[in-house]
N, C-alpha and C positions, 0 to 999 in steps of 0.2 A: 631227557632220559626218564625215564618210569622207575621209579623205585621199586627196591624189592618187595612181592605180594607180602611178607610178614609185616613191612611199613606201611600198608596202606591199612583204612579199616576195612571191615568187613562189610560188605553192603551188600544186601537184599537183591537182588533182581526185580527188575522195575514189576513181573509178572504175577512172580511170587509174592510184594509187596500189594499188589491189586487182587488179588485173589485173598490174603491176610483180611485187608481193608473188609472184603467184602463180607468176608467168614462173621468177623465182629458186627458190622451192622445187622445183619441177620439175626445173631446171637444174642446184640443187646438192643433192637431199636434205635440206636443210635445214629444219626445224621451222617453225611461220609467226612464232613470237616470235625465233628468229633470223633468219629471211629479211626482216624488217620492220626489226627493226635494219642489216640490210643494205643494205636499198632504204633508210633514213633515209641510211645512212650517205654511199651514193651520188649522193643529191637533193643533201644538203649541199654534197657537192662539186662539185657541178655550181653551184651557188648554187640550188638550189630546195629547199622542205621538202613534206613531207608533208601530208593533210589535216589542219586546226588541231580539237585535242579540242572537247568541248561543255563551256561553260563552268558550272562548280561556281555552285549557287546561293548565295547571303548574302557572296560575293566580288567584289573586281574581276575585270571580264572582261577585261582588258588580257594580253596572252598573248605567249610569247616563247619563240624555237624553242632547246632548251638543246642544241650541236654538240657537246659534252660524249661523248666518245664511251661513258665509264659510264653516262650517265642519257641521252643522241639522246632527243633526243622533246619536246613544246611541254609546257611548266608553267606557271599562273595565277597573276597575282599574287594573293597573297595576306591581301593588305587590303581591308578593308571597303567597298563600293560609293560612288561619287563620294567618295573619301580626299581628305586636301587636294593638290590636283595642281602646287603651288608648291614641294613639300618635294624637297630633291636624297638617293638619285633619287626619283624618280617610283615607280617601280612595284617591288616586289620580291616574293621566294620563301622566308620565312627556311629551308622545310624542304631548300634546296639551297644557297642560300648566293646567288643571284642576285639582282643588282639590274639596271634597265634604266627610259633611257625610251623615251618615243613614237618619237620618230626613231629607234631603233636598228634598224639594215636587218631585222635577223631579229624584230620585233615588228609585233604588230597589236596597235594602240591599242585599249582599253575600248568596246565598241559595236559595233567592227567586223564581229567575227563574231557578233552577240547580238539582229543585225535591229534595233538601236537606231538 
């Protein structure tokens, strides 16, 4: 089940986000893996993120925008599909040190983005 659009965050459209990217390299000479750190940096602050990756298979799809300004950018949890979803927290990243659950403003739940 898809949670209500108020529980999800707000995310860019992949288009919109590419079109962003581009506007800043133009604007500052800036490389696209620094302009896209850029354009994260500045969604964040706005309260919006970027378009969310395509989720790693033999994972949970449950995904969460890391604001982190060394790693910006959405990480998977990364435990095993349908994990037990009762354990605190919920969802984690051991290779960053994140954990998160469903309700957390900057997460989409497992399924969300996976057309489940």
């Amino acid at each position: 089940m898809i949670p209500p659009k108020a529980a999800l965050p707000t995310i860019t459209p992949a288009g919109t986000y590419g079109r962003l990217v581009q506007l800043l390299t133009a604007a500052t000479q800036l490389d696209d893996d620094a302009a896209e750190k850029l354009a994260d940096a500045m969604l964040d602050q706005l309260g919006l993120y970027g378009p969310p990756l395509e989720p790693v298979d033999g994972m949970c799809t449950a995904l969460l925008y890391d604001a982190d300004p060394e790693n910006e950018g959405w990480v998977q949890c990364d435990k095993e599909p349908g994990h037990d979803r009762r354990s605190s927290p919920l969802h984690a990243n051991r290779w960053n040190g994140l954990s998160w659950s469903d309700d957390h403003r900057r997460a989409l739940p497992a399924g969300v983005n996976d057309g489940d």
